[in-house]
DRENTORKOL-3810 file (N, C-alpha, C; in nm, 4 decimals):
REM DRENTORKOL-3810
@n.u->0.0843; n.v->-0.1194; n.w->0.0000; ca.u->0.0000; ca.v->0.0000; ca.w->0.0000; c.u->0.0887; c.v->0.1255; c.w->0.0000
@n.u->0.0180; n.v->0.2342; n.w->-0.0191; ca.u->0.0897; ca.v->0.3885; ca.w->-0.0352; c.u->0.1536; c.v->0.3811; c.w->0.0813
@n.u->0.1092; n.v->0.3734; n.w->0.2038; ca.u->0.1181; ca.v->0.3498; ca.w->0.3844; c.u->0.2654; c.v->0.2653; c.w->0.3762
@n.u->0.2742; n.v->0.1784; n.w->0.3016; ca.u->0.3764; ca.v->0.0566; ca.w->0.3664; c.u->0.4949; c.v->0.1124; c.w->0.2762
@n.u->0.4767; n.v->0.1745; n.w->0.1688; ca.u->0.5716; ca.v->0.2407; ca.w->0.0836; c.u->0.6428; c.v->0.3598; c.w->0.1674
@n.u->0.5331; n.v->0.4129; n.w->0.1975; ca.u->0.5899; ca.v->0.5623; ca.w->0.2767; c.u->0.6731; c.v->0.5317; c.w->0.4205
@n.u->0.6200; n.v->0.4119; n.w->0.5012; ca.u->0.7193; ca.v->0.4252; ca.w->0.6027; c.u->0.8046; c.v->0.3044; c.w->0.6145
@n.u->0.8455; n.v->0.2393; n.w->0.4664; ca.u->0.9611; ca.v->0.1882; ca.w->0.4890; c.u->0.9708; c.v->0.0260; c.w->0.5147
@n.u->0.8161; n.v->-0.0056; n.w->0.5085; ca.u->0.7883; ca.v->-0.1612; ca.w->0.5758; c.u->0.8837; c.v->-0.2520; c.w->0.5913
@n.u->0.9260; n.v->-0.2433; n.w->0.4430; ca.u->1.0277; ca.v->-0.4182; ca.w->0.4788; c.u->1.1819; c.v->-0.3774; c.w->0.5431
@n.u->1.2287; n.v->-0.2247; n.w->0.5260; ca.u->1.3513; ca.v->-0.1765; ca.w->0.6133; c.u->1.3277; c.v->-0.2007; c.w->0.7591
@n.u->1.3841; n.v->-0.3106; n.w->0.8031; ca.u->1.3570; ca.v->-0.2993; ca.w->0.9835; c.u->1.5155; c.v->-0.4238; c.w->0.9905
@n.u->1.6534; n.v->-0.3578; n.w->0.9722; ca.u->1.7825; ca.v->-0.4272; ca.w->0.9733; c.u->1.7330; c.v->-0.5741; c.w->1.0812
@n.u->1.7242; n.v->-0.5317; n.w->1.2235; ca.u->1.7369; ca.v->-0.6049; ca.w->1.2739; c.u->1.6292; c.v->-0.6712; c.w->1.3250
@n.u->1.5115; n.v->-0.7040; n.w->1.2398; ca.u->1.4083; ca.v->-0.7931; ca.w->1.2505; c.u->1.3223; c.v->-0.7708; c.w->1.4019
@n.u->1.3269; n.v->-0.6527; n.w->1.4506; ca.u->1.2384; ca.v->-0.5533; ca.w->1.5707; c.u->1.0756; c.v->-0.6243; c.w->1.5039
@n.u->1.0358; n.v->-0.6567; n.w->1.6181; ca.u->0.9014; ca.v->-0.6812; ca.w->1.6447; c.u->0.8508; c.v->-0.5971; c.w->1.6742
@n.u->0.8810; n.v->-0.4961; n.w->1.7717; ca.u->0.8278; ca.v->-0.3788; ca.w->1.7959; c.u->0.8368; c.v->-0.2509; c.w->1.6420
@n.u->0.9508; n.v->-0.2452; n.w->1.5742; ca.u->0.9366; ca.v->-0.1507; ca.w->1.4829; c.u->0.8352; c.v->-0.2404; c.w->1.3915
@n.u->0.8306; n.v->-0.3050; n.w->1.3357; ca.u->0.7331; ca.v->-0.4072; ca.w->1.2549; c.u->0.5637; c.v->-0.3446; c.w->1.2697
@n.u->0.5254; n.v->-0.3504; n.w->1.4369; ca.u->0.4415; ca.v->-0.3230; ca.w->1.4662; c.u->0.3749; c.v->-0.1686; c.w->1.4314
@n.u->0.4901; n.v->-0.1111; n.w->1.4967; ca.u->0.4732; ca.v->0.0656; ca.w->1.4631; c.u->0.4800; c.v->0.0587; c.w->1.3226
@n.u->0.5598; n.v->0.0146; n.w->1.2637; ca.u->0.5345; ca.v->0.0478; ca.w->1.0914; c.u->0.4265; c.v->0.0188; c.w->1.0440
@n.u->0.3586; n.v->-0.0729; n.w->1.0730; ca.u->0.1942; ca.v->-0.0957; ca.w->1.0087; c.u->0.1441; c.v->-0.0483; c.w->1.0870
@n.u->0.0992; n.v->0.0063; n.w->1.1874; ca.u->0.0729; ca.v->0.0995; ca.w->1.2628; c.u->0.0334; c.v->0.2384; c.w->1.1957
@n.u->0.1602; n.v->0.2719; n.w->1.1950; ca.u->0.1728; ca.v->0.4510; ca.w->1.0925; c.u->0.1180; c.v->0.3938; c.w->0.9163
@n.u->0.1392; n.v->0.2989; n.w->0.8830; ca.u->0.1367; ca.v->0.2840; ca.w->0.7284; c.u->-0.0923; c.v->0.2485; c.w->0.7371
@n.u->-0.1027; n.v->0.2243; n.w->0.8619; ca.u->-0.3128; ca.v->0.2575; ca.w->0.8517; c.u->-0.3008; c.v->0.3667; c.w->0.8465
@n.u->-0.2508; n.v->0.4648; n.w->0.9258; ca.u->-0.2880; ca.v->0.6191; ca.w->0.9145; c.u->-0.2652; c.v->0.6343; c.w->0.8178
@n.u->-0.1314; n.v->0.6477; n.w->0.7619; ca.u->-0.1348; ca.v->0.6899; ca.w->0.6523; c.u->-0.2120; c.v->0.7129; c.w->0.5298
@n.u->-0.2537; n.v->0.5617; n.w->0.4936; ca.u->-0.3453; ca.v->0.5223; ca.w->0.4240; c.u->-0.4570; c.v->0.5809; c.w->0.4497
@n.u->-0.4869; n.v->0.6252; n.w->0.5448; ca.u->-0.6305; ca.v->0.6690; ca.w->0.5651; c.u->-0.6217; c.v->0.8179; c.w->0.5214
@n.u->-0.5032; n.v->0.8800; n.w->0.5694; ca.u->-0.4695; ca.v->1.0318; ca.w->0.5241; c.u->-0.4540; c.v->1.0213; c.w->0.3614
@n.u->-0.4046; n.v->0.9277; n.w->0.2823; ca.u->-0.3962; ca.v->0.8990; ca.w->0.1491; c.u->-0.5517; c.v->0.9140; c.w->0.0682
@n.u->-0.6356; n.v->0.7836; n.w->0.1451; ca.u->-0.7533; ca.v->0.8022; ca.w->0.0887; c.u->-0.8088; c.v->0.9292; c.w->0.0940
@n.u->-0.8117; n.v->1.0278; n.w->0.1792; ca.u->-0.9068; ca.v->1.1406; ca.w->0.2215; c.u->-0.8700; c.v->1.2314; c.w->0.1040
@n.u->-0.7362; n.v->1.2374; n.w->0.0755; ca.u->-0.6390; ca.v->1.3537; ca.w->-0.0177; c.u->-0.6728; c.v->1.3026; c.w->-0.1440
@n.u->-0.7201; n.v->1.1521; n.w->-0.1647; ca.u->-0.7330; ca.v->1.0910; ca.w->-0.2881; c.u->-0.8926; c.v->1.1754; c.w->-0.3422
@n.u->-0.9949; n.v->1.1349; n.w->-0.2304; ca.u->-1.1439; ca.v->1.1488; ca.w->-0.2595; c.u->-1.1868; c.v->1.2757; c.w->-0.2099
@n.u->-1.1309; n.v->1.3915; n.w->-0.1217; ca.u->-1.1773; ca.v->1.5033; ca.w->-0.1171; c.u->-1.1739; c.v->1.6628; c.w->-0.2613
@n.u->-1.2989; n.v->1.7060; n.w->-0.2577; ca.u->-1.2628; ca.v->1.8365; ca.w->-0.3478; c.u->-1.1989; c.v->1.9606; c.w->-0.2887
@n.u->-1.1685; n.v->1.9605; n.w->-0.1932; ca.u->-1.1040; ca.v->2.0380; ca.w->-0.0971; c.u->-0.9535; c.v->2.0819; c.w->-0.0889
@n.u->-0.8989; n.v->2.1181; n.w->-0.1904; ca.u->-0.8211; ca.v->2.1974; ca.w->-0.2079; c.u->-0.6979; c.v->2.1964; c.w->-0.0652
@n.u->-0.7660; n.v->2.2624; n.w->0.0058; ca.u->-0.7160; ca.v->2.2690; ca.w->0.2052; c.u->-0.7174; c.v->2.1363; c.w->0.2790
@n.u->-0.8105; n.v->2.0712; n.w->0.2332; ca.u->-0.8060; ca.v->1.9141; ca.w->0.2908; c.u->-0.6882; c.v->1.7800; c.w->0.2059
@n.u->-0.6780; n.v->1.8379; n.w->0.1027; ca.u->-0.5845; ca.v->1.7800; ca.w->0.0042; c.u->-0.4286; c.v->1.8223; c.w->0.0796
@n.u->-0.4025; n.v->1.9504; n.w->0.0824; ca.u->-0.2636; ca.v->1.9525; ca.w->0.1431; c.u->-0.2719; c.v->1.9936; c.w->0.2886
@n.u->-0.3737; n.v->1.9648; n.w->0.3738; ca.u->-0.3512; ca.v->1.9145; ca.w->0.5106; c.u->-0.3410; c.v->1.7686; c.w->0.5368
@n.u->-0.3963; n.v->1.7018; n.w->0.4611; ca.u->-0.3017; ca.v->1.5342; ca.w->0.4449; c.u->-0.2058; c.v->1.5073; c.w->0.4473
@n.u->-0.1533; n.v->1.6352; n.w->0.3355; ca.u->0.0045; ca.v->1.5847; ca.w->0.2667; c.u->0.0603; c.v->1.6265; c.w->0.3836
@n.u->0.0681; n.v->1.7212; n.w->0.4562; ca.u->0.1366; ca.v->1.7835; ca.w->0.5718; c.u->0.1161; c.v->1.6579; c.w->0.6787
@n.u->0.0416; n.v->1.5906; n.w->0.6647; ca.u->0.0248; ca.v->1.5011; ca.w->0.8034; c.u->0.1062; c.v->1.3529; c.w->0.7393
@n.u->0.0984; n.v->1.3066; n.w->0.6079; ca.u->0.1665; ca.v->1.2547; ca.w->0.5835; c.u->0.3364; c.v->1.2730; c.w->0.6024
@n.u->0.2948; n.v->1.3816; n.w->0.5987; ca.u->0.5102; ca.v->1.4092; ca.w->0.5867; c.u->0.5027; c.v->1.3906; c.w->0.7231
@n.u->0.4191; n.v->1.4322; n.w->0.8300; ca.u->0.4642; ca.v->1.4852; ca.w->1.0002; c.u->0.4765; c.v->1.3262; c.w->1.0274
@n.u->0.4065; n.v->1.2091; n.w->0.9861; ca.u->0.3445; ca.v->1.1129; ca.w->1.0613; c.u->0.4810; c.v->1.0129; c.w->0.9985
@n.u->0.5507; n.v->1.0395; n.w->0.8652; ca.u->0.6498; ca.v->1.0510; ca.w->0.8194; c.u->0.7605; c.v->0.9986; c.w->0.9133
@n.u->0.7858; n.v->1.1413; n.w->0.9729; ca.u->0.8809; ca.v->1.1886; ca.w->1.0438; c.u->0.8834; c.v->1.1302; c.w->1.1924
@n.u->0.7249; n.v->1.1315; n.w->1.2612; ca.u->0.7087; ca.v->1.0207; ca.w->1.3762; c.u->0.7623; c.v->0.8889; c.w->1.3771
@n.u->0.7033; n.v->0.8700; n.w->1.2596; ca.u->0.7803; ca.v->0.7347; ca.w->1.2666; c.u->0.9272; c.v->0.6990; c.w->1.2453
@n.u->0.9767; n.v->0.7793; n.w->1.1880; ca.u->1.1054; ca.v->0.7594; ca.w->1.1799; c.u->1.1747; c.v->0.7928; c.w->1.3424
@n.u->1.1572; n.v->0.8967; n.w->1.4353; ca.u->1.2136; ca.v->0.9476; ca.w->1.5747; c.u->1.1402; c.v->0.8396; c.w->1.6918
@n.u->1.0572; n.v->0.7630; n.w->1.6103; ca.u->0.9868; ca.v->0.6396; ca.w->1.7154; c.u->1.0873; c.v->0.4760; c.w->1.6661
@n.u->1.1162; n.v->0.4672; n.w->1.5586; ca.u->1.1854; ca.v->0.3855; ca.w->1.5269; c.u->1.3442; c.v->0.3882; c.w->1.6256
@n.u->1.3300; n.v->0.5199; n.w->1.6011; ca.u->1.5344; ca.v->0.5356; ca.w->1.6915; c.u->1.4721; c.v->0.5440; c.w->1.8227
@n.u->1.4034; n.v->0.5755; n.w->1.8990; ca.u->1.3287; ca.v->0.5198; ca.w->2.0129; c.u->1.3472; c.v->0.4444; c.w->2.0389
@n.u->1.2976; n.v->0.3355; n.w->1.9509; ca.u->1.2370; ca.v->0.1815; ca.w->1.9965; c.u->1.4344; c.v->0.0669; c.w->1.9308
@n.u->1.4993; n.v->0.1740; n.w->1.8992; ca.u->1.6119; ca.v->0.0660; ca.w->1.8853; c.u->1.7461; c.v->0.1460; c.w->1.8971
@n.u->1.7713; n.v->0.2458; n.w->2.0493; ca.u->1.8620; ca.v->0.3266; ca.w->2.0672; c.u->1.9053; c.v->0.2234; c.w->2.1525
@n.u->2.0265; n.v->0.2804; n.w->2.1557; ca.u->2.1380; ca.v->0.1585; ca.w->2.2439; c.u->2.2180; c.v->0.2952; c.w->2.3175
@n.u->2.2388; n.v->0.2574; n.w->2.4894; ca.u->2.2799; ca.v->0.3211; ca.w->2.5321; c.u->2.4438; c.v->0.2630; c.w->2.5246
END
């Protein structure tokens, strides 16, 4: 899906159960922010998606180094 493209699905080096989880996790939202931007006439609702796509983006990426920082 657009979702599993955008955050990277099958990149997880060291086979994290927990990042696995969060990645399909963020890749429903996504998708759901995808569909809305797909089927709205809304101009403002079209690139308040895209903005949440990029932010939700970016969550996931600072939740990934979260979930696999090594002290």
């Amino acid at each position: 899906s657009f979702g599993q493209k955008a955050v990277g699905i099958t990149f997880n080096p060291g086979w994290s159960d927990e990042v696995n989880k969060l990645k399909q996790i963020m890749a429903v939202v996504i998708d759901d922010m995808n569909d809305l931007r797909n089927t709205t006439k809304s101009q403002e609702v079209k690139r308040l998606c895209s903005v949440a796509i990029t932010e939700l983006q970016g969550s996931q990426m600072w939740c990934v180094k979260a979930l696999t920082w090594k002290d």
